[in-house]
C-alpha positions as a Markdown table, in Angstrom:
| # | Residue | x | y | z |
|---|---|---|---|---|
| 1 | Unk | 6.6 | 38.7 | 64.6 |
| 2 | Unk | 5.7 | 36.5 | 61.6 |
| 3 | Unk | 7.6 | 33.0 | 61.6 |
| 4 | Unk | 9.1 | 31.9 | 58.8 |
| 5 | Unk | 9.8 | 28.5 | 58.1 |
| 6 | Unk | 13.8 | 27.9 | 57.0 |
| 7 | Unk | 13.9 | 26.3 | 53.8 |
| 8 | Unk | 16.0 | 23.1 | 53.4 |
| 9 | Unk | 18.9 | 24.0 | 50.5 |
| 10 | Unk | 18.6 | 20.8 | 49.3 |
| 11 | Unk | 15.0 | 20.6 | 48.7 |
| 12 | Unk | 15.8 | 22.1 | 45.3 |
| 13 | Unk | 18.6 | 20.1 | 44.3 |
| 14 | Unk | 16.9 | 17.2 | 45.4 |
| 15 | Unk | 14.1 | 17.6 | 43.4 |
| 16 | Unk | 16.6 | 19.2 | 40.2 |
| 17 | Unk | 18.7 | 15.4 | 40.3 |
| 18 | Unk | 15.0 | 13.7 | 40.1 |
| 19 | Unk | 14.2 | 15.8 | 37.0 |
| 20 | Unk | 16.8 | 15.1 | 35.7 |
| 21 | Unk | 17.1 | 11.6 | 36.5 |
| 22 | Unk | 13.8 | 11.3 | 35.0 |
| 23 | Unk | 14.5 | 13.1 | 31.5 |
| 24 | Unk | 17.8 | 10.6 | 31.1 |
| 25 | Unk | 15.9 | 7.4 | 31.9 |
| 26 | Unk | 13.2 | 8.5 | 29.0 |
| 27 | Unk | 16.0 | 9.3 | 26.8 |
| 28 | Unk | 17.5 | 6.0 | 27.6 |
| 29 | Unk | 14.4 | 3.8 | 26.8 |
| 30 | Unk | 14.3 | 5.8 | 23.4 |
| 31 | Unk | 17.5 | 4.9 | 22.7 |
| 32 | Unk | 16.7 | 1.2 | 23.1 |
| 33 | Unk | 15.2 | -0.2 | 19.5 |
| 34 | Unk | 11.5 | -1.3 | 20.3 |
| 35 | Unk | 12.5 | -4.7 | 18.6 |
| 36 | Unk | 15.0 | -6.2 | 21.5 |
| 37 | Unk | 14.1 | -8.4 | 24.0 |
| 38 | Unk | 16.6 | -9.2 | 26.4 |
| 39 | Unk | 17.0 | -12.2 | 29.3 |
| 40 | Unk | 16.6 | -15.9 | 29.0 |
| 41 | Unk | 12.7 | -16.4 | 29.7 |
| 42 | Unk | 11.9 | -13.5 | 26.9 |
| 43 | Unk | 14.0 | -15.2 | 24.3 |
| 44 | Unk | 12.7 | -18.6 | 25.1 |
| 45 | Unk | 9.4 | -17.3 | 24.7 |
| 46 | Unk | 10.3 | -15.4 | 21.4 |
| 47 | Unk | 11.5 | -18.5 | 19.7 |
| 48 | Unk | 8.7 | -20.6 | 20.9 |
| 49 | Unk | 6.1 | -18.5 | 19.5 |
| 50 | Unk | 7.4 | -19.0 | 16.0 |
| 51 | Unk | 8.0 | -14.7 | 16.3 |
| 52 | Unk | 10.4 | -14.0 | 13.0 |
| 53 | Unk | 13.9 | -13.1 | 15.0 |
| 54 | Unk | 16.8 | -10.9 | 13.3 |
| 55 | Unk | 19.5 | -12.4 | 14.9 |
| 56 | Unk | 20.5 | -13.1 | 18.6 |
| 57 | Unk | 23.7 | -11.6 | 20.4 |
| 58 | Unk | 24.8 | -14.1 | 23.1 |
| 59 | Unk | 27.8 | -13.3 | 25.7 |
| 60 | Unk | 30.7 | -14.7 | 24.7 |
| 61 | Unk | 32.8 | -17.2 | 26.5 |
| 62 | Unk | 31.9 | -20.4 | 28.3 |
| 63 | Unk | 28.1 | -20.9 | 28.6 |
| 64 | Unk | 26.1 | -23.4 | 30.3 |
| 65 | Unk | 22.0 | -24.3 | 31.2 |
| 66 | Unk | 19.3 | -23.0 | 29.3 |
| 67 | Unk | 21.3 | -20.6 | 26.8 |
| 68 | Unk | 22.8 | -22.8 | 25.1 |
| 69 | Unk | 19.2 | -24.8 | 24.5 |
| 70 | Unk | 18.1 | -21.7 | 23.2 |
| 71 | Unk | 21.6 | -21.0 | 21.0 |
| 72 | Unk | 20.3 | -24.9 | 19.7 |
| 73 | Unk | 16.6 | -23.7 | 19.2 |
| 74 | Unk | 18.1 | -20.9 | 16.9 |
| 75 | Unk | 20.3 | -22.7 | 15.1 |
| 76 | Unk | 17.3 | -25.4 | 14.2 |
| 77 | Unk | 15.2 | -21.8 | 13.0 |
| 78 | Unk | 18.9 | -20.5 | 11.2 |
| 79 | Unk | 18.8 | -17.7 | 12.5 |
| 80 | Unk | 22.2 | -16.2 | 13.1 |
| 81 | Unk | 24.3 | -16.3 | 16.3 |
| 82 | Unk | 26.5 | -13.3 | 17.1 |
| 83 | Unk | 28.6 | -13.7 | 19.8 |
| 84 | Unk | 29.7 | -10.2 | 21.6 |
| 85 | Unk | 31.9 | -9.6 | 25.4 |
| 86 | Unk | 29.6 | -8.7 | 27.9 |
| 87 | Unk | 30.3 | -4.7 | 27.9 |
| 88 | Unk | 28.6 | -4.7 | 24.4 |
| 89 | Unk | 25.3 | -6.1 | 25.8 |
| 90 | Unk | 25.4 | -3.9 | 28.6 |
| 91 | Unk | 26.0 | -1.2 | 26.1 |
| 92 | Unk | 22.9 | -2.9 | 23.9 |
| 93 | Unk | 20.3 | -2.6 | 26.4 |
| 94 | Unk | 21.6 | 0.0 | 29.7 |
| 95 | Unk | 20.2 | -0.7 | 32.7 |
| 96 | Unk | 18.2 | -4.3 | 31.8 |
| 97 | Unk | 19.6 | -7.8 | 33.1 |
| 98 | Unk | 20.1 | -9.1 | 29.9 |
| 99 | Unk | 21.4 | -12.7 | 31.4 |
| 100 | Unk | 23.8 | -12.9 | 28.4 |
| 101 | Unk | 21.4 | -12.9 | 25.7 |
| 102 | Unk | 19.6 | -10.1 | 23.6 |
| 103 | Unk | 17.5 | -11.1 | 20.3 |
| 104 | Unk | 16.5 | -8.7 | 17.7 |
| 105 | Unk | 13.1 | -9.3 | 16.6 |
| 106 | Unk | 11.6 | -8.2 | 13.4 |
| 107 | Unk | 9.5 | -5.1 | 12.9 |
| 108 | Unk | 7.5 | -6.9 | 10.6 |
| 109 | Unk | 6.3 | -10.7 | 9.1 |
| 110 | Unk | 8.2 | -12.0 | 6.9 |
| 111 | Unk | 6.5 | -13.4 | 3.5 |
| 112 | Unk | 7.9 | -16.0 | 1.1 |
| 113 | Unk | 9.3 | -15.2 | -2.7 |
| 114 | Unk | 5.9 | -17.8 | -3.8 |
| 115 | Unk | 3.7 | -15.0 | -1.7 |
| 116 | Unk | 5.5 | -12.3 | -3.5 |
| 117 | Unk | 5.0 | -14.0 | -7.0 |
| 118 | Unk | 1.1 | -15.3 | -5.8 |
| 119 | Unk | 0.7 | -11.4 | -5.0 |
| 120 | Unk | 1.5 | -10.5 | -8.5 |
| 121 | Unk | -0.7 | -13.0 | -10.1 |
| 122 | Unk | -3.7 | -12.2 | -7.7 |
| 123 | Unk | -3.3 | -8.3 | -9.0 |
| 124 | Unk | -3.0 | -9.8 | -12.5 |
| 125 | Unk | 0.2 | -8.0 | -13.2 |
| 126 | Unk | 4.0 | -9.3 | -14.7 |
| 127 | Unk | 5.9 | -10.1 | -11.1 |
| 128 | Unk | 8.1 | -7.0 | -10.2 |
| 129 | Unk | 10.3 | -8.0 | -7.3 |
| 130 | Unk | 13.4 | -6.1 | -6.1 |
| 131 | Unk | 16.2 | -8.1 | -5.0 |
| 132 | Unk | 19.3 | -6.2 | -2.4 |
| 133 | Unk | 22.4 | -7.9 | -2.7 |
| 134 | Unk | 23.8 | -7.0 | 0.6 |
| 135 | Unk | 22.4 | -3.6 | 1.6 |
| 136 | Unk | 23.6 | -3.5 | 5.1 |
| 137 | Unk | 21.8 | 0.1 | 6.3 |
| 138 | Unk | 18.6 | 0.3 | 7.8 |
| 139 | Unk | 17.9 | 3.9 | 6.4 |
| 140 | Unk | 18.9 | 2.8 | 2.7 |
| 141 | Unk | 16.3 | -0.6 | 3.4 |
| 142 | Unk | 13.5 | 1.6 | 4.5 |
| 143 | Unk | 14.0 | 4.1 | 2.0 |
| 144 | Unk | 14.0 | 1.5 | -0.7 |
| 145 | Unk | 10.8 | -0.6 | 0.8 |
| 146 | Unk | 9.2 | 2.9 | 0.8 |
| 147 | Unk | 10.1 | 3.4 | -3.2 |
| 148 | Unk | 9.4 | 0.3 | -4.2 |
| 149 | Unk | 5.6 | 0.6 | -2.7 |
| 150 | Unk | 5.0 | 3.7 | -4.0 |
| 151 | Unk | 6.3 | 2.1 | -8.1 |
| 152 | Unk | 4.2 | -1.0 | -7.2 |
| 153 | Unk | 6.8 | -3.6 | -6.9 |
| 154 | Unk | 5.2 | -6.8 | -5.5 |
| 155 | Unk | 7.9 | -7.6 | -3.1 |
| 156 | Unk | 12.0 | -7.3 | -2.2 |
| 157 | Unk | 14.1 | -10.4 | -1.3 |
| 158 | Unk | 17.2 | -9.8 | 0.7 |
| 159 | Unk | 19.4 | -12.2 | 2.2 |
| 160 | Unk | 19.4 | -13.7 | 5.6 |
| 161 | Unk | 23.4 | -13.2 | 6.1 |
| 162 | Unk | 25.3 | -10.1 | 5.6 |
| 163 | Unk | 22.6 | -7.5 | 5.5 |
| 164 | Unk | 20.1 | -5.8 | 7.2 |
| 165 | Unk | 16.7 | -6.9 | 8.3 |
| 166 | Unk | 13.0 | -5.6 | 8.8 |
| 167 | Unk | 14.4 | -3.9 | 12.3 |
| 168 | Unk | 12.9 | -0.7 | 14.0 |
| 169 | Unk | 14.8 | 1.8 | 12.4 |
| 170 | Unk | 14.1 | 0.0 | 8.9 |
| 171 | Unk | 10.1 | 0.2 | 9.9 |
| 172 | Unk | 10.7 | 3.9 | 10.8 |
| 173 | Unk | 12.6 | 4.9 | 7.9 |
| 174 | Unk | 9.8 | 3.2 | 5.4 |
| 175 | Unk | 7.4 | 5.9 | 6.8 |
| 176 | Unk | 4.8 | 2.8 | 6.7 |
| 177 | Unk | 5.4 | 1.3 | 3.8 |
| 178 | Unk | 7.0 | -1.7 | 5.7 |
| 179 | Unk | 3.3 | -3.1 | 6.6 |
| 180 | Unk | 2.5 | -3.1 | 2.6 |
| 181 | Unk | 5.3 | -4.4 | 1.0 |
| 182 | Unk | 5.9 | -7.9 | 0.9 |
| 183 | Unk | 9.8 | -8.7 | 2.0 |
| 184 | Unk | 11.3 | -12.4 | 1.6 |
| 185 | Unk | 14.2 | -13.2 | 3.1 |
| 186 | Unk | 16.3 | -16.0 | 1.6 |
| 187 | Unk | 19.3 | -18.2 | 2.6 |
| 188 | Unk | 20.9 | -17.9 | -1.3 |
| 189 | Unk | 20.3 | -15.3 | -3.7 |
| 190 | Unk | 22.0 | -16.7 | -6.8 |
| 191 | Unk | 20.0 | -19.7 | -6.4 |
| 192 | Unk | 16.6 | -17.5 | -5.6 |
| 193 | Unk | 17.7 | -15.8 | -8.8 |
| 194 | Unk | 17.9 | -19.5 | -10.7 |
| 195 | Unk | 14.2 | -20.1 | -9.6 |
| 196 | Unk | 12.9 | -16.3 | -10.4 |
| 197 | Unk | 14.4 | -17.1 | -14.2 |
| 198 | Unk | 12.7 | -20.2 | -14.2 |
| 199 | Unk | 9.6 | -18.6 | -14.1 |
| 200 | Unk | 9.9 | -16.1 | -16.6 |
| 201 | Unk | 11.1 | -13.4 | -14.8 |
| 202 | Unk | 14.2 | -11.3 | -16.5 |
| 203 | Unk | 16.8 | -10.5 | -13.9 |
| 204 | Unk | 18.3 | -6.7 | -14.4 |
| 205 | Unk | 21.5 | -5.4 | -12.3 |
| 206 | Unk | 22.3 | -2.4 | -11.2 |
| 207 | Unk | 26.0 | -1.4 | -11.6 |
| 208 | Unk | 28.6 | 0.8 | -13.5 |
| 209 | Unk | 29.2 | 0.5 | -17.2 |
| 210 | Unk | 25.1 | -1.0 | -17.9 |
| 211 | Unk | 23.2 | 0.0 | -20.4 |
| 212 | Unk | 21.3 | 3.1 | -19.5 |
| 213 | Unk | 17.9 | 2.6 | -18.1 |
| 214 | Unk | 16.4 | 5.0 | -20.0 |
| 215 | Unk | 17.0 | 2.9 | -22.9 |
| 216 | Unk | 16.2 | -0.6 | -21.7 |
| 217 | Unk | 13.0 | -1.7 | -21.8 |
| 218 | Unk | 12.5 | -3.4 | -18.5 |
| 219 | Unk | 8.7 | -4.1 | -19.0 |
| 220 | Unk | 7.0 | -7.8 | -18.4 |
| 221 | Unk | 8.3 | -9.8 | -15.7 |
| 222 | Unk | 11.3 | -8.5 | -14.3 |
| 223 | Unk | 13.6 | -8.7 | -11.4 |
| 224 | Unk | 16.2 | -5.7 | -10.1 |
| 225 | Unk | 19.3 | -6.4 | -9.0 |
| 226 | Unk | 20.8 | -3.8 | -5.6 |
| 227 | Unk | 24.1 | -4.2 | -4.5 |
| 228 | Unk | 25.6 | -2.9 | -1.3 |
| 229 | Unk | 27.1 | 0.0 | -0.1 |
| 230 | Unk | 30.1 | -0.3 | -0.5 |
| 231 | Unk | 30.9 | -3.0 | -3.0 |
| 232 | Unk | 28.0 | -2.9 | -5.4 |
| 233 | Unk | 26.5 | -6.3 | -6.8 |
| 234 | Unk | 28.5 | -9.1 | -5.7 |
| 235 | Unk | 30.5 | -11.1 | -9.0 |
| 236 | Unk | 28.2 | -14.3 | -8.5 |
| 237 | Unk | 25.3 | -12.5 | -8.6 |
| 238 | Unk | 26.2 | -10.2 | -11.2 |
| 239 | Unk | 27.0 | -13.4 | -13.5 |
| 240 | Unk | 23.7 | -14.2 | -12.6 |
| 241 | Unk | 22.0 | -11.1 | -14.4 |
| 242 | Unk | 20.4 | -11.5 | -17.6 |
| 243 | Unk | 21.3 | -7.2 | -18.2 |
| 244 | Unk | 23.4 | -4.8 | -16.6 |
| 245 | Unk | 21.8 | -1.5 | -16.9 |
| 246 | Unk | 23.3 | 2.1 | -15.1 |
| 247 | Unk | 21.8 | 5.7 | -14.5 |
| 248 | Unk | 24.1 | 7.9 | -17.0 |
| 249 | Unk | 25.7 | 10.7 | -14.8 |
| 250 | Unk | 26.1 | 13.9 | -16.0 |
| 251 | Unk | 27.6 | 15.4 | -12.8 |
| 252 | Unk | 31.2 | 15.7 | -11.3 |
| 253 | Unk | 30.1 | 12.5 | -8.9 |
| 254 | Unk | 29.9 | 9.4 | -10.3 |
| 255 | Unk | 27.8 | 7.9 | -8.1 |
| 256 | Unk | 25.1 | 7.7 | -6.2 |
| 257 | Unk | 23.1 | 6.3 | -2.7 |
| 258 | Unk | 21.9 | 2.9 | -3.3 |
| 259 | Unk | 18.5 | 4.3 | -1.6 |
| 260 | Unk | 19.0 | 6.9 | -3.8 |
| 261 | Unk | 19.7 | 5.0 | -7.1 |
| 262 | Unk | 16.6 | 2.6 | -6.3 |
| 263 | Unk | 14.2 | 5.8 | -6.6 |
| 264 | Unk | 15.6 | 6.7 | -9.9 |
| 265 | Unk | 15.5 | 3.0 | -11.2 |
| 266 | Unk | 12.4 | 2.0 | -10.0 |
| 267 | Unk | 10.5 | 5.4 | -11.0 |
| 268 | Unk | 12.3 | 4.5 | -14.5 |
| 269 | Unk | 11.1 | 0.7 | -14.6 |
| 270 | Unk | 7.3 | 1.7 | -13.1 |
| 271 | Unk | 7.2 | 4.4 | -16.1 |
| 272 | Unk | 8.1 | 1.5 | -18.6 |
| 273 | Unk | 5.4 | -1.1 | -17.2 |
| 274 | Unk | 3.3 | 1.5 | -17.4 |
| 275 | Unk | 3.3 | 2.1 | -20.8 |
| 276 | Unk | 5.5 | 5.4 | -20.8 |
């Protein structure tokens, strides 16, 4: 008679929990955005090479030894400090000994508002820059970046507080525009707005009760004025604007997605420069 070898039940589970195991660590280094670096040495290394960093989360609570020379070394670069409880970073990065400190780093360089306005004059065109008062969702930045390359702007400025950066979902949702468009960050917007106007550059905002754009000539030098999601241009820089101009509505919603709302604006402005 023919022996048969008994088969171990377990074999199948065991290798069913590796499988499985396998899939959920994949899925879990997916979930991790490609821009953060997490632990002391990493970080240290990241500010030393001059690498353009988002912001850093740091453990809150007392600190001592080489993360707070490196809380110092960020501070010197201003870039911002966020301090969060321990589960959070754990939550940030599963799985990685973060040693209390995780930095974001950007996607992408990031250029100056003098490259953005050189850029211009290189091409031999009126400076079209887009400015974002506080737009604070990566989808909405990448889908404006990706707008604003396609109407030939020359560049964006955003701010360095309050809103979002050049991060991996921001890259992702640009579909590639990110590595063609030139994005400035700055530390005051009003005052970047001040020194745009000083050289010859009109500054339009976008918000309720403007002029429509389809009746503004926004040729020449002009600037664009974003607000955020939620509360629009901010009063100081809406003072700021030389124009207020608006999409009219003719729906039963009055409003629309700032990503949204860029498309329209800058398809409108990019017709105008054109000659249309």
């Amino acid at each position: 008679m023919e022996n048969f070898k008994r088969k171990d039940k377990n074999t199948g589970r065991k290798a069913k929990d590796t499988e499985r195991y396998n899939k959920g660590s994949e899925r879990l280094a997916e979930e991790i955005p490609s821009n953060y670096v997490a632990g002391r040495n990493a970080v240290g290394e990241l500010l030393s090479g001059g690498k353009d960093i988002e912001k850093i989360f740091v453990q809150s609570g007392e600190r001592e030894g080489s993360i707070n020379m490196l809380i110092g070394k960020a501070r010197e670069r201003k870039i911002p400090i966020i301090e969060i409880d321990k589960a959070r970073l754990d939550r940030m990065m599963p799985g990685v000994r973060h040693q209390g400190i995780i930095a974001a780093a950007s996607e992408a360089e990031y250029s100056t508002v003098a490259d953005i306005l050189a850029y211009a004059e290189e091409l031999g065109e009126a400076p079209f820059v887009v400015l974002l008062d506080g737009v604070e969702d990566p989808h909405n930045l990448g889908a404006i970046i990706r707008s604003a390359e396609c109407m030939g702007a020359h560049g964006i400025i955003i701010p360095k507080r309050r809103a979002v950066g050049l991060t991996a979902t921001v890259a992702k949702a640009s579909a590639g525009a990110i590595m063609h468009m030139r994005v400035a960050k700055v530390t005051n917007l009003s005052v970047t707005i001040d020194e745009l106007k000083e050289k010859g550059l009109w500054i339009y905002g976008a918000d309720m009760g403007g002029a429509s754009v389809y009746e503004t000539d926004t040729s020449g030098a002009i600037g664009l004025v974003l607000g955020s999601e939620g509360d629009g241009i901010s009063r100081l820089v809406r003072e700021k604007c030389d124009h207020i101009i608006s999409i009219p509505m003719f729906g039963k919603v009055n409003s629309m997605n700032v990503s949204c709302a860029a498309a329209v604006l800058l398809a409108n402005i990019a017709n105008r420069r054109k000659g249309g």
